[in-house]
KOLTOR-371988 format. One record per residue (C-alpha): x, y, z; residue number from 1; residue in one letter. Coordinates in steps of 0.02 Angstrom, whole numbers, plus 50000, padded with zeros to 5 digits. Layout:
     px     py     pz    n  res
      X      Y      Z  NUM    a
...
//
This chain:
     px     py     pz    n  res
  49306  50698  50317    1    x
  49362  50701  50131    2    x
  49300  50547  50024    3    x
  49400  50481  49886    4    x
  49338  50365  49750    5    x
  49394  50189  49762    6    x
  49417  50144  49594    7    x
  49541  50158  49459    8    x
  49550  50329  49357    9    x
  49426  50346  49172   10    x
  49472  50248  49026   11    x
  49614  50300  48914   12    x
  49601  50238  48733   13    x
  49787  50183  48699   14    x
  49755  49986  48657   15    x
  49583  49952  48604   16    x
  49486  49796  48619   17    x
  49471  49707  48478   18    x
  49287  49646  48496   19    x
  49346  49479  48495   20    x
  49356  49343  48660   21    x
  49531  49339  48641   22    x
  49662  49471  48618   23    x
  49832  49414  48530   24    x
  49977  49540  48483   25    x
  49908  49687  48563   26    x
  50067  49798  48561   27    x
  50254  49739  48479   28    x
  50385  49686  48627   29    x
  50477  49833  48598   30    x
  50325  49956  48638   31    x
  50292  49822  48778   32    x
  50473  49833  48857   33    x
  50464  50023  48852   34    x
  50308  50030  48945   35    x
  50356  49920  49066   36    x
  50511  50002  49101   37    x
  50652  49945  49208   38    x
  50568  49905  49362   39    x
  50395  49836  49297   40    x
  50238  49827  49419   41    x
  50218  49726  49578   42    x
  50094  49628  49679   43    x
  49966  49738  49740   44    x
  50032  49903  49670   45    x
  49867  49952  49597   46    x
  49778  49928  49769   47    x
  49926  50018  49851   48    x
  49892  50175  49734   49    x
  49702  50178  49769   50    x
  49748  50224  49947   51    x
  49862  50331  49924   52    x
  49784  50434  49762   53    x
  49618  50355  49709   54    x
  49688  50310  49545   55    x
  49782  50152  49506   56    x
  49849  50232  49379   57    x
  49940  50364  49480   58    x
  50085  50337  49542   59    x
  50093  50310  49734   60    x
  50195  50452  49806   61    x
  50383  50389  49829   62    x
  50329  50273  49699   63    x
  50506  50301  49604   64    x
  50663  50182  49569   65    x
  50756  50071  49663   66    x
  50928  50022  49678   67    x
  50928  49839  49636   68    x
  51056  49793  49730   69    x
  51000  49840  49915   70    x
  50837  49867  49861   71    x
  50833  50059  49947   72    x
  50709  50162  49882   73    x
  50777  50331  49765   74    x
  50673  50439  49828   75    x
  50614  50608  49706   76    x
  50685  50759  49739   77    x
  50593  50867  49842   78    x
  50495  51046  49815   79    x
  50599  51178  49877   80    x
  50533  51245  50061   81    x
  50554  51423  50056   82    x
  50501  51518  50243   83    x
  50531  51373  50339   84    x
  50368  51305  50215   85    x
  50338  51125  50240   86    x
  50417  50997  50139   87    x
  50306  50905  50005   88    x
  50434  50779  49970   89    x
  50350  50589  49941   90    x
  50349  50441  50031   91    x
  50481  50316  50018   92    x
  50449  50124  50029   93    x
  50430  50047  50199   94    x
  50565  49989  50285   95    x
  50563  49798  50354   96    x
  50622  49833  50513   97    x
  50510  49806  50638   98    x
  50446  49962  50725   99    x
  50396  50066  50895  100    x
  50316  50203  50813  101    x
  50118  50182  50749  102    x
  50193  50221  50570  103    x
  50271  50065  50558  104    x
  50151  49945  50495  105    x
  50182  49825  50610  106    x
  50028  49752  50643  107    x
  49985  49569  50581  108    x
  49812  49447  50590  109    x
  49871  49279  50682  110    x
  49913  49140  50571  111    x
  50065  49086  50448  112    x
  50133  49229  50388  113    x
  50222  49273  50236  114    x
  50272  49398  50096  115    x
  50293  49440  49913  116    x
  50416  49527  49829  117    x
  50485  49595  49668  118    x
  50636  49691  49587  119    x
  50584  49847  49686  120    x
  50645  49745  49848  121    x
  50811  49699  49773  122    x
  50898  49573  49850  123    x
  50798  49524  50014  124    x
  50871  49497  50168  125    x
  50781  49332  50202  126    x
  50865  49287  50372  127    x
  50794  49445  50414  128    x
  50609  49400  50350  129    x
  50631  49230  50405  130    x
  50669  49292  50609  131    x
  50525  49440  50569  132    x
  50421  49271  50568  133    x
  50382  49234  50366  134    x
  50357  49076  50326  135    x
  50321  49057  50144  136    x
  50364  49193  49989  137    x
  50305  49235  49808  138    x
  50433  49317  49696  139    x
  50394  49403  49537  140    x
  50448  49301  49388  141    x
  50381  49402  49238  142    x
  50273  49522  49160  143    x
  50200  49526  49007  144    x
  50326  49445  48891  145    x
  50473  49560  48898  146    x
  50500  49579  49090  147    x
  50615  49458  49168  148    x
  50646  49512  49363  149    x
  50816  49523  49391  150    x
  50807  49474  49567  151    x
  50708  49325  49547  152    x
  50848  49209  49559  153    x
  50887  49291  49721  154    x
  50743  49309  49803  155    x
  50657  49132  49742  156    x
  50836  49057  49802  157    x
  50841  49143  49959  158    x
  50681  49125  50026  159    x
  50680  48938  49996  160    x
  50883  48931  50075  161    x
  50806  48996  50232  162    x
  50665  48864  50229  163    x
  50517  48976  50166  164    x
  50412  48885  50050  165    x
  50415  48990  49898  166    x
  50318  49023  49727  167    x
  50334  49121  49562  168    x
  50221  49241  49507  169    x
  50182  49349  49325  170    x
  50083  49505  49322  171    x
  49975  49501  49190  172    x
  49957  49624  49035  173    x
  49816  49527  48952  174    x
  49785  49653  48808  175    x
  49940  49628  48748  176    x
  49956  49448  48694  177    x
  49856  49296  48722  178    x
  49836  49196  48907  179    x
  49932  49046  48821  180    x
  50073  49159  48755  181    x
  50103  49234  48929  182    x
  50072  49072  49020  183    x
  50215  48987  48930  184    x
  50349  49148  48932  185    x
  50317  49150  49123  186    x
  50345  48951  49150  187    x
  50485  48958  49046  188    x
  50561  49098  49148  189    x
  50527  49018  49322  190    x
  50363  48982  49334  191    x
  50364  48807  49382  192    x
  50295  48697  49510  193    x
  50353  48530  49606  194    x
  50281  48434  49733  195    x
  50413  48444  49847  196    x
  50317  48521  50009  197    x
  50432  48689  49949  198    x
  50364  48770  49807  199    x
  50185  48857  49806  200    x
  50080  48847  49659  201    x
  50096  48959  49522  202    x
  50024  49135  49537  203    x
  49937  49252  49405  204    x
  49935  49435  49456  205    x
  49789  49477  49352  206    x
  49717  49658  49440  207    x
  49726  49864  49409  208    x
  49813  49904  49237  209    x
  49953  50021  49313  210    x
  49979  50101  49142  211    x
  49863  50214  49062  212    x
  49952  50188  48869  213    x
  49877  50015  48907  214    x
  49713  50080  48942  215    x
  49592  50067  49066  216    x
  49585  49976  49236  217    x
  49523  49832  49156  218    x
  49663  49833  49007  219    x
  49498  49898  48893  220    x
  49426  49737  48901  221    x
  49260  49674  48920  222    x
  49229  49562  49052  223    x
  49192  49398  48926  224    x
  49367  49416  48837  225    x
  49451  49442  49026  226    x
  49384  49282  49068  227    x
  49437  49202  48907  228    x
  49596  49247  48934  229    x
  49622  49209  49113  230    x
  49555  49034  49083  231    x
  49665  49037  48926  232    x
  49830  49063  49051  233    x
  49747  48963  49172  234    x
  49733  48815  49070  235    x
  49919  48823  48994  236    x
  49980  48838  49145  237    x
  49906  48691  49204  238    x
  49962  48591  49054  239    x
  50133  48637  49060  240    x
  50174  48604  49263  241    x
  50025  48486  49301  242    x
  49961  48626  49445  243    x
  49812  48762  49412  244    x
  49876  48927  49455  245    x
  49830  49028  49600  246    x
  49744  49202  49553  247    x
  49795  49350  49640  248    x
  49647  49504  49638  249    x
  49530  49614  49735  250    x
  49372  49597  49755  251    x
  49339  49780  49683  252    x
  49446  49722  49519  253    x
  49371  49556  49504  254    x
  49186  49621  49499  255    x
  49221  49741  49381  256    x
  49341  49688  49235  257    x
  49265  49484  49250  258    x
  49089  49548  49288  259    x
  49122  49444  49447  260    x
  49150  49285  49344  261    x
  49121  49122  49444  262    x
  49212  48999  49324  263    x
  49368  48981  49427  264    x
  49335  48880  49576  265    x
  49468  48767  49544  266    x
  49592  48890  49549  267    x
  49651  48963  49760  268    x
  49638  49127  49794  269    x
  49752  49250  49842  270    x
  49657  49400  49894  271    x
  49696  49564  49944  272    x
  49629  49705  50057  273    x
  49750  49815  50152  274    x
  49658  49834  50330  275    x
  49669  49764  50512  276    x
  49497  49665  50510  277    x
  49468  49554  50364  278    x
  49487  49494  50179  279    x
  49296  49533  50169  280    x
  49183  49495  50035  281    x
  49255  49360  49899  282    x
  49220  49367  49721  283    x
  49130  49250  49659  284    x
  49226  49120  49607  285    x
  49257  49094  49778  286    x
  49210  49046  49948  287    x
  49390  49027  50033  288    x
  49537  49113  50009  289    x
  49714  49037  50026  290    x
  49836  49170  50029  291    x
  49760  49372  50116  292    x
  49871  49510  50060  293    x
  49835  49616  50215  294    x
  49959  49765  50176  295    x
  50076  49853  50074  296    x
  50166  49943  50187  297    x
  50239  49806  50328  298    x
  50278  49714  50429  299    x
  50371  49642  50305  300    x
  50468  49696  50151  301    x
  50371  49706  49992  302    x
  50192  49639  50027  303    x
  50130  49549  50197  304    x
  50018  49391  50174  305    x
  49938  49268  50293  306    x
  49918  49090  50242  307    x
  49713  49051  50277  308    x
  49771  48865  50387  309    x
  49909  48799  50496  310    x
  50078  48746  50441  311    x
  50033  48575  50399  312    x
  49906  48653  50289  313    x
  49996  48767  50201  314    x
  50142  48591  50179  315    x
  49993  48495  50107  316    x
  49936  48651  50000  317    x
  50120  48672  49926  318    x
  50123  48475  49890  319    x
  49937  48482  49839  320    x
  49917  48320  49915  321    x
  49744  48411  49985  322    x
  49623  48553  49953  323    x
  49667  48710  49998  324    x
  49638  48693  50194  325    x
  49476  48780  50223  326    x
  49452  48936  50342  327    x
  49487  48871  50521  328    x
  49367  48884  50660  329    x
  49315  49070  50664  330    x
  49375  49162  50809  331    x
  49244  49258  50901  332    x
  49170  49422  50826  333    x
  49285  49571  50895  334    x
  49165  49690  50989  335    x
  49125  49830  50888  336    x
  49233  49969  50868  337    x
  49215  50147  50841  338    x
  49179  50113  50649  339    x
  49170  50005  50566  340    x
  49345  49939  50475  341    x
  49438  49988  50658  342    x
  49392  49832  50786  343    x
  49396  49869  50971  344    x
  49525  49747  50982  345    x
  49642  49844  50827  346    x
  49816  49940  50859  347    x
  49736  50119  50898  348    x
  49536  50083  50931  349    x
  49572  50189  51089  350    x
  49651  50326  50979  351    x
  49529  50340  50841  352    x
  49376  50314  50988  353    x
  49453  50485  51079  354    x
  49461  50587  50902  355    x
  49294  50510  50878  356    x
  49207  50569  51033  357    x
  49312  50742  51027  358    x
  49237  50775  50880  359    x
  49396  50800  50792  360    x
  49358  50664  50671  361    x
  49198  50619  50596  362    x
  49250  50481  50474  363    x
  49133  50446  50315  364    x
  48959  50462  50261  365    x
  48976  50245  50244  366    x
  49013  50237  50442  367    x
  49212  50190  50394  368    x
  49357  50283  50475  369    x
  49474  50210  50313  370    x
  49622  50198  50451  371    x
  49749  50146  50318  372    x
  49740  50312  50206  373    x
  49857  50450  50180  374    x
  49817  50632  50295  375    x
  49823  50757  50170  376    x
  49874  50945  50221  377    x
  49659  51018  50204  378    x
  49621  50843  50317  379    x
  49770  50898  50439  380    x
  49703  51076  50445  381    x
  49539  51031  50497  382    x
  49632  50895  50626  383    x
  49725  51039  50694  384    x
  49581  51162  50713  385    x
  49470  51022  50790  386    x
  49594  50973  50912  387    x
  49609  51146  50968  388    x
  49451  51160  51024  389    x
  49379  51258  50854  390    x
  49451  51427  50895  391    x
  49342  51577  50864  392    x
  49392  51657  50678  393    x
  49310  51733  50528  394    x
  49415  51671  50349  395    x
  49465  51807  50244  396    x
  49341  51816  50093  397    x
  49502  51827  49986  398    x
  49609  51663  49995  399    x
  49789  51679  50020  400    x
  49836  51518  49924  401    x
  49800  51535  49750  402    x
  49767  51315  49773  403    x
  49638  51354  49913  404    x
  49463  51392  49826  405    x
  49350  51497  49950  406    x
  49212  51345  49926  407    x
  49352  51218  50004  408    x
  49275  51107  50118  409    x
  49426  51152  50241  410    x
  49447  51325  50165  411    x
  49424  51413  50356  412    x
  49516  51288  50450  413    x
  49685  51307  50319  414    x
  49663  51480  50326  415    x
  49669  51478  50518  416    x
  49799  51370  50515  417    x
  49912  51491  50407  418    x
  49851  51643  50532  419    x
  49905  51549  50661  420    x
  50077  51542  50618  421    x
  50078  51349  50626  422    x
  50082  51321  50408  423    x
  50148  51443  50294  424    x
  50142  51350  50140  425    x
  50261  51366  49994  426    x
  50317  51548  49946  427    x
  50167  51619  50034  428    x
  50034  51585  49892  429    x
  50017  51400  49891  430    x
  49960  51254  50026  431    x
  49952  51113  49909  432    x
  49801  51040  49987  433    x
  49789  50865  49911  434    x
  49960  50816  49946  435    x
  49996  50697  50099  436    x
  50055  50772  50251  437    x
  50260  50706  50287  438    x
  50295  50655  50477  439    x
  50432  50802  50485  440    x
  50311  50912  50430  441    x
  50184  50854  50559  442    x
  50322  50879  50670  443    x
  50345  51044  50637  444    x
  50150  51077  50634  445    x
  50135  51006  50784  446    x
  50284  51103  50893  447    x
  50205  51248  50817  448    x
  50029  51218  50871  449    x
  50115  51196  51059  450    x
  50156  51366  51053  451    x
  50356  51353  50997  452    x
  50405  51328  51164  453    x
  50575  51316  51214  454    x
  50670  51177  51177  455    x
  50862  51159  51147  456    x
  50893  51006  51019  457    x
  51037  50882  51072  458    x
  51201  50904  50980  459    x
  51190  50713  50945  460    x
  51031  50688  50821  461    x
  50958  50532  50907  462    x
  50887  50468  50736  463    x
  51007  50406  50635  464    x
  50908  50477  50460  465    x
  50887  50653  50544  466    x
  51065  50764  50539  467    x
  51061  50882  50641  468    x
  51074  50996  50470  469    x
  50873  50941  50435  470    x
  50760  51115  50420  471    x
  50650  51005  50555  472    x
  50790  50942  50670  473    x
  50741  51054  50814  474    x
  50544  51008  50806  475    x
  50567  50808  50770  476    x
  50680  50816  50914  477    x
  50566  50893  51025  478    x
  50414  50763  50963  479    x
  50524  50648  51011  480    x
  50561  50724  51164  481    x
  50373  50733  51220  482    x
  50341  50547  51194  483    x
  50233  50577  51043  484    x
  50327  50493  50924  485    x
  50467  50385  50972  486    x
  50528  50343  50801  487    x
  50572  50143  50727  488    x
  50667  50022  50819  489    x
  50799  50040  50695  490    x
  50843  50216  50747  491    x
  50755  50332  50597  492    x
  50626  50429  50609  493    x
  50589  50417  50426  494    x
  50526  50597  50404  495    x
  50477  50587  50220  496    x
  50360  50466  50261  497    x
  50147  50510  50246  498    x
  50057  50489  50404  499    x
  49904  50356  50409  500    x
  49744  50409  50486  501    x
  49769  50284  50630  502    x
  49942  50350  50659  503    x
  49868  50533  50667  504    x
  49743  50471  50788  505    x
  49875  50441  50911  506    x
  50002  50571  50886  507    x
  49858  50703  50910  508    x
  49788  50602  51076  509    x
  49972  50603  51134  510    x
  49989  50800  51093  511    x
  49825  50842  51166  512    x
  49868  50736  51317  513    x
  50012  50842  51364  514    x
  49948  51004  51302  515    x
  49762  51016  51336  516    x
//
């Protein structure tokens, strides 16, 4: 199946490193503010852009504005769809309802459970979190030092008013002024700690550079100055509230812009890794984690974390009357699963086992199935042919999409796919192979692969986000119909949404189930 790199895009020389272990006044605050922008970056948004694009640095689709004061995503307008073509529109945040449908992200590891949030959530709904089951909260505070959040008060409020224990975080832009200047503008503008039992420790967001004027992943820093600087923030902080902050990262990050620096050991960890087994490897400053940011995408609004301990850890961690409580007793191994990030005991093992053994998927050279990525349009073509049993046909020598390159790796299975009626692409002479495949357009390929049959659509659209106006109305009704995808709890169907490559799993069991 198609392979994508997991690290950030090349190096972009917009702030160069000065050559010495600390970098102070990289960029004025105006030039700062306008990079930053209204909405600024959030926890794990560099990790969240890897899976979708392979480049932190590239925007996530759907990755657009908010309205502050629901928090409801603006979505970008979408490509028009002439021919019944199917929509390329992107993906919109995920929703914090909890959820029927294999989209939904429902899935959680067992433990304390919690979430982190910034002004791209608006003002949370934390009764709602709170009955979802989180228990403790991190709000973005700052960034940089221009960016205020103008939720914070909300969200660090609200999640404490429903009896969350709650904490502040700053996302770092270390190549623009010193650790000690960003350390202080982020205390000053919420950044505190007590020992109260309420209020987690202070949290440095220190990961992907989102912006490529700011240059590379690693802020075009060497790994000695990084360090400097983190230890630089580290130690303010620790001055000015009496608590050494907690450092949020990846593994992947943390190897590469600190050379995997082990000087931090007295600082918890909040790692992340979006899958359903594990936080994995650690870097090196590290042999427990506190905090595991398991996914971008649900249960919960913003990102979902799971606290490494029981409650009366995670009380005694907040008061830091102890240690951070260390990894509990491990549960036994789940059995092995079809590959090796999907566990026998995870969501759709079953699923992903039966596209395994049909041959319809082969997952990668590195024995992964990477169940948490996008399904772009080539990857659904070759889904679709596979699941049909590889029909005989010969590809023209010509392509018919001037996007499609006759050395594609899926170059016959998108062509069959257009000959069969079931894609026709966007004014007949594009297919837009890299983009990720929408669930109303999967919907649509999917009635189509059935054959069209006939179906009359109910006069009452039985998703509340689906009019009965939608260019897919008829064919997301019928998926619906057949049991293949039963939509969220919260009556949408969400169609602008990319399918995972777990979700897929299913929905093409399901369809092959009832039409063999």
């Amino acid at each position: 199946m198609l392979s994508i790199t997991c690290l950030a895009g090349p190096a972009q020389a917009a702030v160069p490193a000065t050559g010495t272990d600390n970098l102070t006044d990289g960029i004025s605050e105006a030039e700062q503010a306008r990079i930053i922008g209204e909405g600024g970056a959030s926890m794990g948004q560099g990790l969240h852009r890897l899976n979708a694009s392979g480049d932190a640095q590239v925007p996530a689709p759907g990755e657009a504005g908010t309205l502050p004061a629901t928090g409801e995503t603006v979505a970008p307008d979408a490509q028009s769809v002439p021919e019944g073509g199917e929509t390329a529109a992107a993906e919109p945040d995920a929703s914090p309802e909890a959820a029927a449908d294999p989209m939904a992200g429902n899935w959680r590891p067992a433990g304390i459970q919690g979430m982190d949030v910034s002004s791209h959530q608006g003002n949370v709904d934390w009764n709602h979190a709170w009955a979802q089951g989180s228990r403790f909260a991190y709000a973005k505070a700052t960034e940089g030092t221009t960016y205020k959040n103008p939720n914070f008060n909300q969200q660090y409020s609200g999640a404490y008013g429903t009896g969350m224990v709650r904490g502040a975080y700053h996302f770092a832009l270390p190549n623009v002024s010193s650790g000690a200047v960003q350390a202080n503008y982020f205390v000053d503008n919420g950044g505190g700690w007590s020992a109260d039992g309420m209020t987690l420790p202070p949290l440095l967001d220190i990961e992907y550079n989102p912006y490529a004027s700011l240059g590379n992943t690693c802020f075009n820093m060497s790994a000695s100055q990084m360090v400097n600087w983190i230890r630089d923030f580290s130690n303010t902080v620790k001055a000015r509230t009496g608590r050494a902050p907690m450092i949020y990262t990846t593994t992947d990050w943390w190897v590469t812009c600190t050379g995997n620096s082990a000087a931090f050991r007295d600082n918890p960890l909040h790692i992340a890794s979006y899958n359903h087994v594990g936080a994995g490897a650690l870097p090196a400053s590290w042999n427990v984690y506190s905090l595991w940011q398991y996914s971008s995408t649900g249960p919960f609004v913003g990102d979902s974390n799971v606290w490494n301990g029981n409650a009366a850890g995670l009380t005694a961690f907040a008061r830091n009357s102890a240690a951070p409580a260390p990894a509990p007793a491990p549960a036994p191994a789940p059995a092995p699963g079809p590959y090796r990030d999907v566990a026998a005991n995870s969501e759709f093992a079953k699923d992903i086992a039966w596209a395994k053994g049909k041959g319809i998927t082969t997952g990668y050279p590195d024995g992964t199935y990477r169940p948490l990525d996008n399904v772009n349009r080539d990857a659904m073509a070759a889904f679709l042919y596979r699941v049909s049993e590889k029909p005989a046909y010969v590809a023209p020598k010509v392509s018919r999409f001037r996007d499609v390159a006759t050395n594609n790796q899926f170059y016959k299975e998108i062509h069959w796919l257009a000959a069969s009626g079931v894609a026709t692409g966007w004014n007949g002479n594009t297919y837009q192979p890299g983009s990720a495949i929408n669930r109303d357009a999967m919907a649509a390929f999917l009635y189509r692969l059935a054959g069209s049959p006939k179906y009359t659509a109910p006069k009452v659209s039985r998703f509340k986000d689906v009019p009965v106006s939608n260019m897919y109305y008829k064919e997301i009704s019928w998926l619906a119909a057949q049991g293949i995808s039963t939509g969220w709890t919260d009556g949408t169907f969400r169609p602008l949404e990319p399918i995972k490559r777990d979700a897929m799993a299913a929905f093409l069991h399901r369809f092959d189930t009832k039409f063999p």
